[in-house]
N, CA, C and O of each residue as an XYZ file, in Angstrom:
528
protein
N      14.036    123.270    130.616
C      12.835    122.557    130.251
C      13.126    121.674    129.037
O      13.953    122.128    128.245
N      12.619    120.569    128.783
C      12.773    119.690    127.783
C      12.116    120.036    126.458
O      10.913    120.248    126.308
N      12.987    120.066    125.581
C      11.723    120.367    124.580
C      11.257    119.047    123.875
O      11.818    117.952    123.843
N      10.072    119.455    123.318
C       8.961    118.877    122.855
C       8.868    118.645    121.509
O       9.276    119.693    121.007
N       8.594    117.944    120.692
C       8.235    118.151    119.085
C       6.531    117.708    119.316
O       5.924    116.937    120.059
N       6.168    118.693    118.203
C       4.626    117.946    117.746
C       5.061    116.945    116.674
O       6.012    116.899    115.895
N       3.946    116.113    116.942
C       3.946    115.030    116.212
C       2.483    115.200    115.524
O       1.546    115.965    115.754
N       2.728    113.977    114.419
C       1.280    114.091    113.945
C       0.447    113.634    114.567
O      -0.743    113.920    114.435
N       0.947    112.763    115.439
C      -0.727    111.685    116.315
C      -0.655    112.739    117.154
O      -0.401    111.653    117.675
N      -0.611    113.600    117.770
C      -0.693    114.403    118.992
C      -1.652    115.902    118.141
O      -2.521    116.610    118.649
N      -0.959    115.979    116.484
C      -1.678    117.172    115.836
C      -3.596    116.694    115.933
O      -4.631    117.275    116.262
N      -3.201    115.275    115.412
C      -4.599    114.510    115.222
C      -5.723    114.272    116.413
O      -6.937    114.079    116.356
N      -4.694    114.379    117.636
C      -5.514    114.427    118.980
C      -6.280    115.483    119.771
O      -7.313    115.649    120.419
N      -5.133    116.125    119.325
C      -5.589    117.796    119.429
C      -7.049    118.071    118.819
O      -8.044    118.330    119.495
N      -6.979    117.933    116.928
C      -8.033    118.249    116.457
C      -8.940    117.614    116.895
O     -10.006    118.228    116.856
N      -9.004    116.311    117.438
C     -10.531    115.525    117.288
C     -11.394    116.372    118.403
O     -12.569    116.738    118.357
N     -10.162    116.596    119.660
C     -10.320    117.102    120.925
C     -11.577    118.937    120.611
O     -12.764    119.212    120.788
N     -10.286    119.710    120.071
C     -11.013    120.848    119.493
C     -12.337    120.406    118.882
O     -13.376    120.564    119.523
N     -12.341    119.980    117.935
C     -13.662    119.685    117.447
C     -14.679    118.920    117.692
O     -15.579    118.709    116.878
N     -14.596    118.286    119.217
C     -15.774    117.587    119.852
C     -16.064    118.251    121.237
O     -15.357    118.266    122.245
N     -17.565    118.912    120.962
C     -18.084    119.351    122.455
C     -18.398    117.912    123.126
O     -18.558    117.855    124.345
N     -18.485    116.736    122.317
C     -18.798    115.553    123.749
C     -18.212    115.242    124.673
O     -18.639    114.361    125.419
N     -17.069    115.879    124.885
C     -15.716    115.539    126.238
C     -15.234    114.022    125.910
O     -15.661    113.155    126.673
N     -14.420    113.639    124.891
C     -14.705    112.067    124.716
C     -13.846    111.479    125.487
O     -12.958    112.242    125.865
N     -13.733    109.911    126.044
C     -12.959    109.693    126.860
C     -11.554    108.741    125.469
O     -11.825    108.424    124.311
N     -10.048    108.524    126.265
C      -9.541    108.071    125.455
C      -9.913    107.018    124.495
O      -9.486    107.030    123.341
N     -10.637    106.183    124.913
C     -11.251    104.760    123.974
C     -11.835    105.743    122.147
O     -11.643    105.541    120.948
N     -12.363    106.480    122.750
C     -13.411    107.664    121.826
C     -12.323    108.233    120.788
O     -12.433    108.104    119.568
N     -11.138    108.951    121.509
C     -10.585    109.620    120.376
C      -9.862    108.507    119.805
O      -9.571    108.448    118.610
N      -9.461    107.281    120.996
C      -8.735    106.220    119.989
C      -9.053    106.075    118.589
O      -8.329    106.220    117.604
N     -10.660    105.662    118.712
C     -11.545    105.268    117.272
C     -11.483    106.391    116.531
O     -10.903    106.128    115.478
N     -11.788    107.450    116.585
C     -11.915    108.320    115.657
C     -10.840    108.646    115.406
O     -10.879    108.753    114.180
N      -9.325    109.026    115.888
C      -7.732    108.621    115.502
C      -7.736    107.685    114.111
O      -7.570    108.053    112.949
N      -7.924    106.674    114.513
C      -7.541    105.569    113.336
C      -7.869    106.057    111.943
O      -7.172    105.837    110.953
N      -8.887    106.671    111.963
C      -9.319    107.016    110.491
C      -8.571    107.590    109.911
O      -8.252    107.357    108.745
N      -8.034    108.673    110.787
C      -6.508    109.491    110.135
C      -5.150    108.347    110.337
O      -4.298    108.151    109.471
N      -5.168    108.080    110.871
C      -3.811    106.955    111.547
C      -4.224    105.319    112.209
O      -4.318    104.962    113.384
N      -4.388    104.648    111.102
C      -4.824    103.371    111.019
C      -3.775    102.977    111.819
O      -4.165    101.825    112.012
N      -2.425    103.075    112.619
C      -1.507    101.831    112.741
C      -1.613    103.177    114.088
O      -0.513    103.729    114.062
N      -2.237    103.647    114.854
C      -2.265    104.412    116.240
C      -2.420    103.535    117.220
O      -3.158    102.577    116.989
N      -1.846    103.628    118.389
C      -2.428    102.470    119.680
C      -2.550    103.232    120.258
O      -1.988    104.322    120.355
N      -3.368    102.740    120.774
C      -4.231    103.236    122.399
C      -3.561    103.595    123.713
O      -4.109    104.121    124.682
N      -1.898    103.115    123.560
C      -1.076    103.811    124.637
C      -0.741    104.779    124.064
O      -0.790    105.751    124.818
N      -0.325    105.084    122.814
C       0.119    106.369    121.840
C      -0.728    107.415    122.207
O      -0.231    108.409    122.736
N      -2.229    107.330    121.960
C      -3.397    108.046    122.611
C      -3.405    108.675    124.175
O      -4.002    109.741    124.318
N      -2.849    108.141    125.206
C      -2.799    107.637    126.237
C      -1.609    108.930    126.500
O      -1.859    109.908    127.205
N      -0.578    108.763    125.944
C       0.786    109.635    126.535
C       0.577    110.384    125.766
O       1.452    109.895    125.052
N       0.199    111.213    125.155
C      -0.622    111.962    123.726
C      -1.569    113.141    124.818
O      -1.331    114.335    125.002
N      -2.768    112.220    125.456
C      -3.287    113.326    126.254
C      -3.022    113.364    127.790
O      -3.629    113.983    128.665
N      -1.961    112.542    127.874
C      -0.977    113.158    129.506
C      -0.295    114.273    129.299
O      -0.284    115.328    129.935
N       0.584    113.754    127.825
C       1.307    114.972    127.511
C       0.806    116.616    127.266
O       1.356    117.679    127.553
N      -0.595    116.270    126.548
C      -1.199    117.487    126.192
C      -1.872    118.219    127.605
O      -1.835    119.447    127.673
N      -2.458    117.462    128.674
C      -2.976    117.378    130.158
C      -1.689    118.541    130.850
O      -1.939    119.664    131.290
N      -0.365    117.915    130.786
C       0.711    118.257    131.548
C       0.864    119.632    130.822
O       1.061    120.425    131.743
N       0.874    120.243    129.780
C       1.335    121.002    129.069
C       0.239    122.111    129.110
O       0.579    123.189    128.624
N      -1.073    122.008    129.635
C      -2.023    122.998    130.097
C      -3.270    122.974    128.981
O      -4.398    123.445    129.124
N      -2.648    122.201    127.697
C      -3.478    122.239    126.274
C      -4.972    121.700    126.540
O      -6.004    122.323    126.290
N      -4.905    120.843    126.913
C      -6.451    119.849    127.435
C      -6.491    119.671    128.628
O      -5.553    119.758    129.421
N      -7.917    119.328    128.900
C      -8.279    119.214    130.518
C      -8.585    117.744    130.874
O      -8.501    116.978    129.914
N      -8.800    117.394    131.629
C      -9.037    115.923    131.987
C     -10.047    115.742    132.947
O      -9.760    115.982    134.119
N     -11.324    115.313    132.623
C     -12.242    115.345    133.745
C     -12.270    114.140    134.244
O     -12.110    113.172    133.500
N     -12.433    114.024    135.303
C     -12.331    112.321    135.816
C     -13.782    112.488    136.630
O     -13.892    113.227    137.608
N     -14.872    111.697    136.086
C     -15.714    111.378    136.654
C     -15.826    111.165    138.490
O     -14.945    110.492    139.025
N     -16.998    111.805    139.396
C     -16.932    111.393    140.661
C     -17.509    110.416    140.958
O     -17.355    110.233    142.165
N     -18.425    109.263    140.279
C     -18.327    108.540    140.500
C     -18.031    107.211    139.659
O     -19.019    106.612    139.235
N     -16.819    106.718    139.392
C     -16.182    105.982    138.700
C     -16.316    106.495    137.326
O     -16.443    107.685    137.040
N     -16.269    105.312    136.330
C     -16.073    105.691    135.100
C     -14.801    106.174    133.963
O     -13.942    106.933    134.412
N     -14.733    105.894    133.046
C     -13.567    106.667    132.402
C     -13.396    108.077    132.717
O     -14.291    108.569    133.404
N     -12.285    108.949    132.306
C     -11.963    110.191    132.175
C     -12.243    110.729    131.240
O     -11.825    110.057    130.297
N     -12.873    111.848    130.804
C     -12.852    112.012    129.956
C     -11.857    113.556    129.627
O     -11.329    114.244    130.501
N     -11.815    113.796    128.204
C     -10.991    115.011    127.794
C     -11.796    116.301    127.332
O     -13.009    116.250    127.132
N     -11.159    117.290    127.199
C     -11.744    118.855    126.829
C     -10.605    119.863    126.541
O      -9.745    120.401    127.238
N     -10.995    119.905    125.046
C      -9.810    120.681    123.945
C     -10.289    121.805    124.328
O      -9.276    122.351    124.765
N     -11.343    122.714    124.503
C     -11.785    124.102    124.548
C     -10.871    124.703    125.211
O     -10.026    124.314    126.017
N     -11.163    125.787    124.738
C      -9.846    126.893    125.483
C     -10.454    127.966    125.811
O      -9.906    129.061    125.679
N     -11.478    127.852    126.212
C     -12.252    128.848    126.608
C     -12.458    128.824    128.416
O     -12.897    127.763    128.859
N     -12.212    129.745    129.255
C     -12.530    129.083    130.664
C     -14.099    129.142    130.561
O     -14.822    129.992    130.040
N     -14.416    127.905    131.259
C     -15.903    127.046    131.584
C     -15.917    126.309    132.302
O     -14.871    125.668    132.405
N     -17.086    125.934    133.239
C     -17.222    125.036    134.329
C     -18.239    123.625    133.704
O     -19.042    123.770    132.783
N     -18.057    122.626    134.240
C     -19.062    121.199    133.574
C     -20.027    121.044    134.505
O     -20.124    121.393    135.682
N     -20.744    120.435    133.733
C     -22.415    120.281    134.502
C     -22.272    118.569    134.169
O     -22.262    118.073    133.042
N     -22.179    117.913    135.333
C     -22.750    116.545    135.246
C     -23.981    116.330    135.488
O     -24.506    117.120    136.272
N     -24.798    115.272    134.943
C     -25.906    114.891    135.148
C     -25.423    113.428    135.877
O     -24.722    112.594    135.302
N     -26.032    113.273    137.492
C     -25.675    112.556    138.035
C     -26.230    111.046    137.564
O     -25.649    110.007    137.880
N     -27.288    111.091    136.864
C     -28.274    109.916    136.565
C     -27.648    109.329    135.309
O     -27.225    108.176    135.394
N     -27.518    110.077    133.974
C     -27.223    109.883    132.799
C     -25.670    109.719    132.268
O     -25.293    109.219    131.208
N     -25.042    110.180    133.122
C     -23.426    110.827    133.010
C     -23.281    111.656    132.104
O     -22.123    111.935    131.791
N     -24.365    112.291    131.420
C     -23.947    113.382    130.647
C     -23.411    114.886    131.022
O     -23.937    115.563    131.905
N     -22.316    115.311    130.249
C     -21.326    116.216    130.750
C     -21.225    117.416    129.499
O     -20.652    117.335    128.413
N     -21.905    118.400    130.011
C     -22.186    119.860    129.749
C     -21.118    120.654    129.967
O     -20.483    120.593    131.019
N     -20.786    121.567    128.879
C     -19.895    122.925    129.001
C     -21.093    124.092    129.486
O     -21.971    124.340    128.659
N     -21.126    124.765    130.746
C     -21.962    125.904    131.492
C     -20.571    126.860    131.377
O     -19.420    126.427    131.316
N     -20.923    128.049    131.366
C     -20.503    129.435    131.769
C     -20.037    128.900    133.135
O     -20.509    127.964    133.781
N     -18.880    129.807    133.463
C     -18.812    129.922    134.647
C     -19.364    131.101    135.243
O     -19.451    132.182    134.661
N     -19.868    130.785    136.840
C     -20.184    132.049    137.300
C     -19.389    133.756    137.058
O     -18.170    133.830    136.903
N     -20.109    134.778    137.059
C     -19.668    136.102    136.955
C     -18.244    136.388    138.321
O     -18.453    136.513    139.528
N     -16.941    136.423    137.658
C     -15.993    136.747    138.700
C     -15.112    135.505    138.907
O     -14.021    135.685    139.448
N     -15.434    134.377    138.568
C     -14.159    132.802    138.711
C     -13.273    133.110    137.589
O     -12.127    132.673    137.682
N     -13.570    133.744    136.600
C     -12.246    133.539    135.905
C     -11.555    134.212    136.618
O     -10.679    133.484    137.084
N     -11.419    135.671    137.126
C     -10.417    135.965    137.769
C     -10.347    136.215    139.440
O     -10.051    137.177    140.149
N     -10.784    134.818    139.682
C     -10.710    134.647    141.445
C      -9.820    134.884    141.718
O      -8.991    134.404    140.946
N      -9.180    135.738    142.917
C      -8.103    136.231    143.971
C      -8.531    135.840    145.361
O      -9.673    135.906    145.816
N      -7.789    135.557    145.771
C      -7.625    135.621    147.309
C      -6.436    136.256    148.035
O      -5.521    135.706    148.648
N      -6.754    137.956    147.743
C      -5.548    138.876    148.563
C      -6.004    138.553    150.137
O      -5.163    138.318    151.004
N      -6.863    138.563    150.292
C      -6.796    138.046    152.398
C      -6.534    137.102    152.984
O      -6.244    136.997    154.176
N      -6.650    135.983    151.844
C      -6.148    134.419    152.173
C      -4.359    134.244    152.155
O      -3.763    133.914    151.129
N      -3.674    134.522    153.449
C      -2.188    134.253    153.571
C      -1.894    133.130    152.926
O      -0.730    133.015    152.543
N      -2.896    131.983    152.630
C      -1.927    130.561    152.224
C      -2.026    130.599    150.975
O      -1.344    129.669    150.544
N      -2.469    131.124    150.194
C      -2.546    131.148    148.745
C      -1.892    132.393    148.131
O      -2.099    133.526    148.565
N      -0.949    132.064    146.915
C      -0.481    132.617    146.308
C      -0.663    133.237    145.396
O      -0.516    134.441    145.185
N      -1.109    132.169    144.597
C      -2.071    132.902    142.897
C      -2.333    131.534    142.677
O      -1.751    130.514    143.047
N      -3.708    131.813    141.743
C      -4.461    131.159    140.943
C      -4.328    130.627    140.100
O      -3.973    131.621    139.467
N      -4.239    129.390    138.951
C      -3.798    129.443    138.106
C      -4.959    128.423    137.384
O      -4.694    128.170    136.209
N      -5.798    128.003    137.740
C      -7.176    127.100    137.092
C      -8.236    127.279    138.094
O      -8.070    126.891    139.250
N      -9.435    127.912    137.661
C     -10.628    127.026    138.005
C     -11.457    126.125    137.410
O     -12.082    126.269    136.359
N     -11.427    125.158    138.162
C     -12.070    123.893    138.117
C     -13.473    123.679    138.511
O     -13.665    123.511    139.715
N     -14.283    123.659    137.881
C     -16.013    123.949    138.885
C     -16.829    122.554    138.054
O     -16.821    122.380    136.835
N     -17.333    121.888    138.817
C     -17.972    121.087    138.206
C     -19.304    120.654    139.112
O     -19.136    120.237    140.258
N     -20.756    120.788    138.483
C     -21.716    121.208    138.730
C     -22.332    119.648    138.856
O     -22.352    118.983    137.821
N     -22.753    119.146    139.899
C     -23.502    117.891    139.980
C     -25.247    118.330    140.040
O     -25.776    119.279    140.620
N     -25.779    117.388    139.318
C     -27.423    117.085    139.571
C     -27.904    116.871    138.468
O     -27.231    116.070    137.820
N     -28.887    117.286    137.913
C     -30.030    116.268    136.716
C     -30.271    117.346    135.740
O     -30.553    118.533    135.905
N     -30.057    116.507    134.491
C     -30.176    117.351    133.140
C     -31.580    117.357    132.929
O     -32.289    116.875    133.813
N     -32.048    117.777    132.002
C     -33.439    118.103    131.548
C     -33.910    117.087    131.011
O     -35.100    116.918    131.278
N     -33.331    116.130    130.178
C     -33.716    114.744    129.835
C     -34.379    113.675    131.386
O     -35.439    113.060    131.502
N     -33.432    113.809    132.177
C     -33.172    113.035    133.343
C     -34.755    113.575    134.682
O     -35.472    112.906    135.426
N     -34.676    114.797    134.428
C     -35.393    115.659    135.196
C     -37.214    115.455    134.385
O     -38.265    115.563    135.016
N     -37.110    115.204    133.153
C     -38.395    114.869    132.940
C     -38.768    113.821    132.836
O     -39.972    113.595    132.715
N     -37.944    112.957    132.851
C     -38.288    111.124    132.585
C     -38.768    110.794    134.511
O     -39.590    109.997    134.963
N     -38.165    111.444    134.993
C     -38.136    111.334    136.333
C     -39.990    111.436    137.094
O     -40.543    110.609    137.818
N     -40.620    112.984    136.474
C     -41.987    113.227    136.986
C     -42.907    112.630    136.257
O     -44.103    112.744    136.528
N     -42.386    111.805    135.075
C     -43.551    110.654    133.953
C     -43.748    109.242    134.679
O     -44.441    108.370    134.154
């Protein structure tokens, strides 16, 4: 396996990541980057959270219908709640039993190694503007 060094723009990506429940997409941590690292580019950002993506550290949500991607430092397993109207994107519990889904009767599967659950329909903002 290749090894890796941390760097500081990747320490700095990390944190913004950890410390924002908004899921931000790269443009997002770009800006808030600079403040720590004025001379950062936006491809630096870019191979920063592929690298962190590939490495299991952050998650990468890619919108279903278009839109940027956005990111998620938590390290907690959780499923997202989109709001189909607003695009706003919620950390929910996952249901009782997905963290440790098995499939011993299913021959084609081996083991598990992520669940991914992402919850479509209308937030509470969306859901009351809707019956006014």
């Amino acid at each position: 396996m290749k090894k890796t060094r941390n760097t500081r723009q990747r320490g700095v990506i990390l944190g913004i990541l950890r410390e924002s429940h908004e899921h931000p997409t790269a443009e997002m941590i770009y800006r808030e980057a600079r403040r720590a690292l004025p001379n950062i580019s936006l491809g630096t950002v870019y191979r920063n959270l592929n690298f962190l993506r590939d490495q299991g550290t952050v998650r990468e949500i890619r919108p279903s219908e278009g839109g940027s991607s956005r990111f998620d430092g938590a390290d907690t397993p959780h499923a997202h709640f989109h709001c189909a109207h607003c695009s706003a994107l919620l950390d929910i519990p996952l249901p009782p039993g997905l963290e440790n889904l098995r499939f011993e009767e299913e021959k084609r599967i081996s083991a598990v190694s992520l669940v991914d659950l992402h919850v479509i329909g209308s937030c509470c903002g969306c859901a009351e503007g809707a019956t006014h």
